[in-house]
Backbone as JSON Lines, residues from 0, in Angstrom:
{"i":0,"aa":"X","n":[54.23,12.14,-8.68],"ca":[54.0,12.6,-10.02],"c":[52.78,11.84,-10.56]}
{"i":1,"aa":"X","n":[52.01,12.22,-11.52],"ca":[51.07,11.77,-12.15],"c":[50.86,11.84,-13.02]}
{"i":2,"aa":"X","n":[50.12,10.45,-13.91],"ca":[50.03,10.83,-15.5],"c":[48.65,10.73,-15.82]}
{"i":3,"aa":"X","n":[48.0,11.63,-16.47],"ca":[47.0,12.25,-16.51],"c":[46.23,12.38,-18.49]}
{"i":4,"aa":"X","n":[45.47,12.15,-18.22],"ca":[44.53,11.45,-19.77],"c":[43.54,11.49,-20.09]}
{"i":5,"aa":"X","n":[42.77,12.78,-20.28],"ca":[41.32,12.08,-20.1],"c":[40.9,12.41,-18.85]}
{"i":6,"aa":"X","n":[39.98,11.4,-18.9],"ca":[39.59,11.16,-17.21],"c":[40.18,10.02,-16.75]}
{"i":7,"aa":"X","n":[41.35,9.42,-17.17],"ca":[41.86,8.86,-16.55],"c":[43.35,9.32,-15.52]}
{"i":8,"aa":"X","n":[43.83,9.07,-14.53],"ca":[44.84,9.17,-13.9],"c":[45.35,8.35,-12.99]}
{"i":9,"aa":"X","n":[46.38,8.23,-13.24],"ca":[47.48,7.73,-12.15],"c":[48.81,8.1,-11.61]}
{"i":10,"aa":"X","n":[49.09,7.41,-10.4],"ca":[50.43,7.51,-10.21],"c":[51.54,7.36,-11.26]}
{"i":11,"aa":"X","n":[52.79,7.99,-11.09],"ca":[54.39,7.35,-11.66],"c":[55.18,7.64,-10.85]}
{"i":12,"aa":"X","n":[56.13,6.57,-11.36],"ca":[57.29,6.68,-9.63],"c":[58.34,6.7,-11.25]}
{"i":13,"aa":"X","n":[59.78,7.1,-10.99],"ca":[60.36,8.19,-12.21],"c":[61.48,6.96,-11.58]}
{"i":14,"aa":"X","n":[62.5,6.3,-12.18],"ca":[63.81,5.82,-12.11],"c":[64.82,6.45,-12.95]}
{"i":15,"aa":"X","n":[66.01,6.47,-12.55],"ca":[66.92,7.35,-13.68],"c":[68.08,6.34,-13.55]}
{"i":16,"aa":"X","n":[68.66,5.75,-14.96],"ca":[70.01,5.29,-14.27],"c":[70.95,5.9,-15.37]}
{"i":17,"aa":"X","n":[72.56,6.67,-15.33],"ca":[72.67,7.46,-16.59],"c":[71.95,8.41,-17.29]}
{"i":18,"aa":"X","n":[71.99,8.3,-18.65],"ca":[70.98,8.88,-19.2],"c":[69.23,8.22,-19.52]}
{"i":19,"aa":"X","n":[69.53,7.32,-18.98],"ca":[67.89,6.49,-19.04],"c":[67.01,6.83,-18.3]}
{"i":20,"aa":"X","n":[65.9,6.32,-18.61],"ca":[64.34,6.67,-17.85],"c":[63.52,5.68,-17.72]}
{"i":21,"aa":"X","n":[63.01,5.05,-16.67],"ca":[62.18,4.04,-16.72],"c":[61.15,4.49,-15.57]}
{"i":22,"aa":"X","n":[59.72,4.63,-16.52],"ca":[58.89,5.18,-15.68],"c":[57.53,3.97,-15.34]}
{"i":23,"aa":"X","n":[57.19,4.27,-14.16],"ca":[56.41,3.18,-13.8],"c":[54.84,3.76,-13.64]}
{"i":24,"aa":"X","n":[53.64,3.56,-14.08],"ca":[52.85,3.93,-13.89],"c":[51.62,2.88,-13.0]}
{"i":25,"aa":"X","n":[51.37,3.29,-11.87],"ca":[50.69,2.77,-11.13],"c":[49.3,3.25,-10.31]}
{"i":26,"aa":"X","n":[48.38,2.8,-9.2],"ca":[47.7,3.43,-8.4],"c":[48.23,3.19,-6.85]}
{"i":27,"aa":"X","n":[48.91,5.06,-6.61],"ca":[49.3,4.44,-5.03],"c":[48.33,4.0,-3.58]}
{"i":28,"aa":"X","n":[47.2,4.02,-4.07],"ca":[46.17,3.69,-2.87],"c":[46.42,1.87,-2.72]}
{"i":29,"aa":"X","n":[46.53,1.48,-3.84],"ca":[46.59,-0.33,-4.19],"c":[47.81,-0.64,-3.12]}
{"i":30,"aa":"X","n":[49.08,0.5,-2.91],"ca":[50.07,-0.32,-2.2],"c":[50.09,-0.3,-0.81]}
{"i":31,"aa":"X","n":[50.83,-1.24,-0.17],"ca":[51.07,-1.19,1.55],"c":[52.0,-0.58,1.79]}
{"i":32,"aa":"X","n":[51.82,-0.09,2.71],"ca":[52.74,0.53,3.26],"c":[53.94,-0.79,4.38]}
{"i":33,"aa":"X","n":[54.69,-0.55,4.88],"ca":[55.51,-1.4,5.65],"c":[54.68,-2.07,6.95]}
{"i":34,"aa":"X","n":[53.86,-1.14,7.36],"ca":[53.2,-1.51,8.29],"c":[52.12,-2.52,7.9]}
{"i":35,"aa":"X","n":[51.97,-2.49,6.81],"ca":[50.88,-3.14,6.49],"c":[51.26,-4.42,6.38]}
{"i":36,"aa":"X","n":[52.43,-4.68,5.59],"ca":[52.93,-6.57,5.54],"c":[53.4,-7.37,6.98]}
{"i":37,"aa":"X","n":[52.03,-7.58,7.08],"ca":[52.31,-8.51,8.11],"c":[51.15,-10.12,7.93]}
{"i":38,"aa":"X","n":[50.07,-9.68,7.26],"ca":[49.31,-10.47,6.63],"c":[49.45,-10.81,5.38]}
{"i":39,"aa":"X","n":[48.45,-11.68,4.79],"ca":[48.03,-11.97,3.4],"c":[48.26,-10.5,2.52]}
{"i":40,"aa":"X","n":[49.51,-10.4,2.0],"ca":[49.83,-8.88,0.89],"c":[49.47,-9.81,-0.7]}
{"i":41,"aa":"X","n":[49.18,-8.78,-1.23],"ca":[48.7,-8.92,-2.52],"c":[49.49,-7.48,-3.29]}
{"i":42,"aa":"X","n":[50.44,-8.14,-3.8],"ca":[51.35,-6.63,-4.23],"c":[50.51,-6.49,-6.16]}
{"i":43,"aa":"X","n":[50.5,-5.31,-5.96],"ca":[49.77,-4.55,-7.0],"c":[51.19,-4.4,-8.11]}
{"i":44,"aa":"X","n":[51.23,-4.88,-9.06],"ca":[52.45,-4.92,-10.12],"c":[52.15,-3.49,-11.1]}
{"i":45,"aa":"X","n":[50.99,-2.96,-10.9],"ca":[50.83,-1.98,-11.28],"c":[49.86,-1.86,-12.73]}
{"i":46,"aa":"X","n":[50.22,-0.52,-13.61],"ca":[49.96,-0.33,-14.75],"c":[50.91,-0.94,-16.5]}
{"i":47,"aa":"X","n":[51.78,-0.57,-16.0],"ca":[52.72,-1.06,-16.72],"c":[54.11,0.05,-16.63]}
{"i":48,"aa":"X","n":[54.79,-0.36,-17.48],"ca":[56.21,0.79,-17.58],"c":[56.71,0.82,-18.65]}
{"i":49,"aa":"X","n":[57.35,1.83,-19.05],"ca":[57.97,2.55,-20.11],"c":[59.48,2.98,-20.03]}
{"i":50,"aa":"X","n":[60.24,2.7,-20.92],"ca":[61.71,2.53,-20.71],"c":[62.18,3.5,-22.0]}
{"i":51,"aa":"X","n":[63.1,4.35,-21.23],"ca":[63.83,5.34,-22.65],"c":[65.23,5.03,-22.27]}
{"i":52,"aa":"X","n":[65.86,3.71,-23.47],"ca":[67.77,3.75,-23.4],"c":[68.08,4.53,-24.87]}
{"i":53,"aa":"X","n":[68.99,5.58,-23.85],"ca":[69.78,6.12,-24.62],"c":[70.83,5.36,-25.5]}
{"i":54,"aa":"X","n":[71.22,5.41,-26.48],"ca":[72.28,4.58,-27.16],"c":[73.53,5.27,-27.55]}
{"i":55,"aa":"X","n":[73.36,6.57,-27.65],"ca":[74.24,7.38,-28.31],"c":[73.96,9.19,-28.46]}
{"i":56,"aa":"X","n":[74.57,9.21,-28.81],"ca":[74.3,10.83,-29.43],"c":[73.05,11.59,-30.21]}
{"i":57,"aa":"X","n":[72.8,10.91,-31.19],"ca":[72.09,10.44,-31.77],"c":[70.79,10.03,-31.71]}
{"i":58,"aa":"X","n":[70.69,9.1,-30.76],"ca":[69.75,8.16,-31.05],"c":[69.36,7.13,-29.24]}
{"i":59,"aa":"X","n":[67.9,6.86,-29.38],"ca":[67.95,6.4,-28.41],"c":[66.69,5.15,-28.78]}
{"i":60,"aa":"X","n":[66.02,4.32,-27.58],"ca":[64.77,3.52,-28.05],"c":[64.21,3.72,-26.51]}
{"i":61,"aa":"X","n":[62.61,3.19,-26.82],"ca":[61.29,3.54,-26.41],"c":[60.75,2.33,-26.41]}
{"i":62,"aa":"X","n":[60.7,1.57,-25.2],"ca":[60.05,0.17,-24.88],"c":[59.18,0.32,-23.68]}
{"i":63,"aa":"X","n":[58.47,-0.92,-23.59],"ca":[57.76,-1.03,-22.8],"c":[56.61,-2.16,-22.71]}
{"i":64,"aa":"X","n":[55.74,-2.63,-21.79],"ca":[55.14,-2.79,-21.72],"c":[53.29,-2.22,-20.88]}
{"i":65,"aa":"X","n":[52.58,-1.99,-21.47],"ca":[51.55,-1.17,-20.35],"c":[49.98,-2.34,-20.37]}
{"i":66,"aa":"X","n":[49.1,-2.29,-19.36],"ca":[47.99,-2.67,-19.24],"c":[46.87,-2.71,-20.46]}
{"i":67,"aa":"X","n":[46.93,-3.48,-21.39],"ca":[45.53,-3.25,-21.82],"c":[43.97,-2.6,-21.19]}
{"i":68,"aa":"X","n":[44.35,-3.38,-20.66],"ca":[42.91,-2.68,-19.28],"c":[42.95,-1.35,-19.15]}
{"i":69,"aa":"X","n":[43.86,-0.74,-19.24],"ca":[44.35,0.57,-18.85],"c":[44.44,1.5,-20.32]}
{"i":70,"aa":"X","n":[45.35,1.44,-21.06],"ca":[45.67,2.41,-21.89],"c":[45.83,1.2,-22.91]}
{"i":71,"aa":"X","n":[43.87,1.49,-23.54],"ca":[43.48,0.48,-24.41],"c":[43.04,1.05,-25.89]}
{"i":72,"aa":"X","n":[43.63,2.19,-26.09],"ca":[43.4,2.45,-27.17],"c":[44.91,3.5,-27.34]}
{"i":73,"aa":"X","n":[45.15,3.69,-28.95],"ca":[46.47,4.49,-29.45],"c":[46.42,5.62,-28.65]}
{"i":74,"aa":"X","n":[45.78,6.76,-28.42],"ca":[45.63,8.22,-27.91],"c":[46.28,7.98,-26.92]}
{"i":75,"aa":"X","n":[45.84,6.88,-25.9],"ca":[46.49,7.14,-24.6],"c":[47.87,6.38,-24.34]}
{"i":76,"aa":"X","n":[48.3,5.29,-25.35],"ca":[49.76,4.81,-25.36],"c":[50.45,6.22,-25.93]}
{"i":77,"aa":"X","n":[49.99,7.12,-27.11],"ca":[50.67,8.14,-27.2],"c":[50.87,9.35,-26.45]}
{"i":78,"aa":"X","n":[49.83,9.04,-25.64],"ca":[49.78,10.31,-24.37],"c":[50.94,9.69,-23.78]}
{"i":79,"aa":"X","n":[51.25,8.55,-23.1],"ca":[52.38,8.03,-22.39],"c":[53.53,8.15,-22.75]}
{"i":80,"aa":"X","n":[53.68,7.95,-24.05],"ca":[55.16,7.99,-24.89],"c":[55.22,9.63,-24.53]}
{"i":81,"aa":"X","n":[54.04,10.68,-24.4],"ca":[54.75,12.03,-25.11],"c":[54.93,12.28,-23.4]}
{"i":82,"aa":"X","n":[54.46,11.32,-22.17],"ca":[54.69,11.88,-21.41],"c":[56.31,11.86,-20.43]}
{"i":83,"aa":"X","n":[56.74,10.53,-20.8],"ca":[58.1,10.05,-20.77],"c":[59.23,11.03,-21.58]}
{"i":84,"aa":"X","n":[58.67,11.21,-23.3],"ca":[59.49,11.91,-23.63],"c":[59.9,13.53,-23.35]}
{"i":85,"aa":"X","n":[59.01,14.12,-22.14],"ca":[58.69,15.15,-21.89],"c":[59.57,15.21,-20.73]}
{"i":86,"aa":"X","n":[60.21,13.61,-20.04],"ca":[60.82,13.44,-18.89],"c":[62.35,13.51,-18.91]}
{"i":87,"aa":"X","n":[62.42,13.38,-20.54],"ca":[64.13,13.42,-21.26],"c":[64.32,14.81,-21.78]}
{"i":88,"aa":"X","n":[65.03,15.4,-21.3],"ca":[65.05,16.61,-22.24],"c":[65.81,17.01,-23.47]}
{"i":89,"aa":"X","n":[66.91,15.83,-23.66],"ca":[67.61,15.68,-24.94],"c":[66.98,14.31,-25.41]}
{"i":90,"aa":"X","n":[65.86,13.97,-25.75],"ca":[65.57,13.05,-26.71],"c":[64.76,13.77,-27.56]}
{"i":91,"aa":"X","n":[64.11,15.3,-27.76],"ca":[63.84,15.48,-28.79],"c":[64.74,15.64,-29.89]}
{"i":92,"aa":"X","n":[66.04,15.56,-29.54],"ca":[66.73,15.84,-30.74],"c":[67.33,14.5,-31.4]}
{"i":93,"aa":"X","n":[66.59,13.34,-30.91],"ca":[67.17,12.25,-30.71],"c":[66.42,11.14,-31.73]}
{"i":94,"aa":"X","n":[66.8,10.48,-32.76],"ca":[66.4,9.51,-33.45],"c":[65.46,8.55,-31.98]}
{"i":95,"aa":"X","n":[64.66,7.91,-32.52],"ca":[63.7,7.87,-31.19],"c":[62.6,6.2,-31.51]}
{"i":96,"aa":"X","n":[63.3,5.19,-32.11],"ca":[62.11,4.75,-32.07],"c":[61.54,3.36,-31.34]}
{"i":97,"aa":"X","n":[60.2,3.33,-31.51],"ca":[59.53,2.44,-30.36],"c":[59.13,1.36,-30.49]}
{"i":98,"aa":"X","n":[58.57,0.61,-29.44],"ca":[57.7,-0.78,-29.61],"c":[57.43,-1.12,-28.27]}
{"i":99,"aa":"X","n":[55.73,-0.83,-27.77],"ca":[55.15,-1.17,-26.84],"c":[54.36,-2.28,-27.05]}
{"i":100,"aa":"X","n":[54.24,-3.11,-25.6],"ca":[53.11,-3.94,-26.01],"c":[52.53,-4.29,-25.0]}
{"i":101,"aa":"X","n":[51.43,-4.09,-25.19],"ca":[49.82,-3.74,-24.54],"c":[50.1,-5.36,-24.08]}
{"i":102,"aa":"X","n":[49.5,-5.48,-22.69],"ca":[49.52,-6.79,-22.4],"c":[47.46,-7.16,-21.86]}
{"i":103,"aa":"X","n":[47.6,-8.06,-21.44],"ca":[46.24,-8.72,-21.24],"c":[46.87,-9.47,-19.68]}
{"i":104,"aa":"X","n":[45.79,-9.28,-18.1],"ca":[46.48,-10.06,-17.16],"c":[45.86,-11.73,-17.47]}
{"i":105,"aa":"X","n":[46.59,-12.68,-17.4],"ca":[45.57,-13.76,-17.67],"c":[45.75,-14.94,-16.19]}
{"i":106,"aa":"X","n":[47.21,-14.52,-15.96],"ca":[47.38,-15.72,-14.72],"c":[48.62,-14.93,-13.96]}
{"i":107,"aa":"X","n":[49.01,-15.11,-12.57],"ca":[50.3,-15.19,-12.11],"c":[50.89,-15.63,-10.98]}
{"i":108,"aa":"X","n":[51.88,-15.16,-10.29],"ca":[52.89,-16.51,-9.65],"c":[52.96,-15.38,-8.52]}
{"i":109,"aa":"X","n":[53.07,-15.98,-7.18],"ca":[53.23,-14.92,-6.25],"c":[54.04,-15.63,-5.11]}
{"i":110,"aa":"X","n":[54.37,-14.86,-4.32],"ca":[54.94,-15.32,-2.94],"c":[54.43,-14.75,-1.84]}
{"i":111,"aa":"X","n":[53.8,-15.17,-1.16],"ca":[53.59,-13.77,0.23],"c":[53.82,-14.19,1.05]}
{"i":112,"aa":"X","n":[54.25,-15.0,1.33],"ca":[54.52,-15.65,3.09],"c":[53.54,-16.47,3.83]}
{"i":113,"aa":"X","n":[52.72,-16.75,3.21],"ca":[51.17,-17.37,3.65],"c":[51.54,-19.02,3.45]}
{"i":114,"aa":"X","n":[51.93,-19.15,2.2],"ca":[51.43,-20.01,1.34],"c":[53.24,-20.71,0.58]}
């Protein structure tokens, strides 16, 4: 699947657990395949992801975190939200509300077997 913006695009890989949705947006060229970890891997954490919990009947919430680097201006965090909510088909009737937050990469912690 792909989410698409502009001239921007990428991968999404879709999780379902219940009535929830947690969608991951990534580039699949960045990952290895099985064959590939056998050296120095550098796993690609991606774009960011977007989470729809249902709570009720009613009502549900819209979290997440996504790439600054990536979807760095409102248009395209709202392209994302409308593209998730497009992935629920009973949350339009659904009290609905959100809080994303745009992150910045600055440092991180890894393991690969090297080191």
């Amino acid at each position: 699947m792909k989410f698409i913006h502009e001239g921007f695009a990428c991968d999404v890989d879709t999780f379902y657990h219940n009535q929830d949705i947690l969608i991951r947006f990534y580039d699949r060229t960045r990952e290895q395949e099985e064959s590939d970890i056998i050296n120095l891997v550098f796993v690609d954490p991606g774009y960011g992801y977007l989470l729809i919990k249902n709570k009720g009947e009613h009502s549900a919430l819209l979290s997440g975190f996504l790439d600054e680097d990536v979807f760095s201006t409102d248009e395209i965090v709202d392209a994302a939200i409308s593209f998730i909510d497009n992935l629920s088909p009973d949350s339009k009737n659904k009290y609905m509300p959100y809080h994303i937050e745009r992150f910045k990469k600055t440092s991180f912690v890894e393991y690969n077997g090297e080191y």
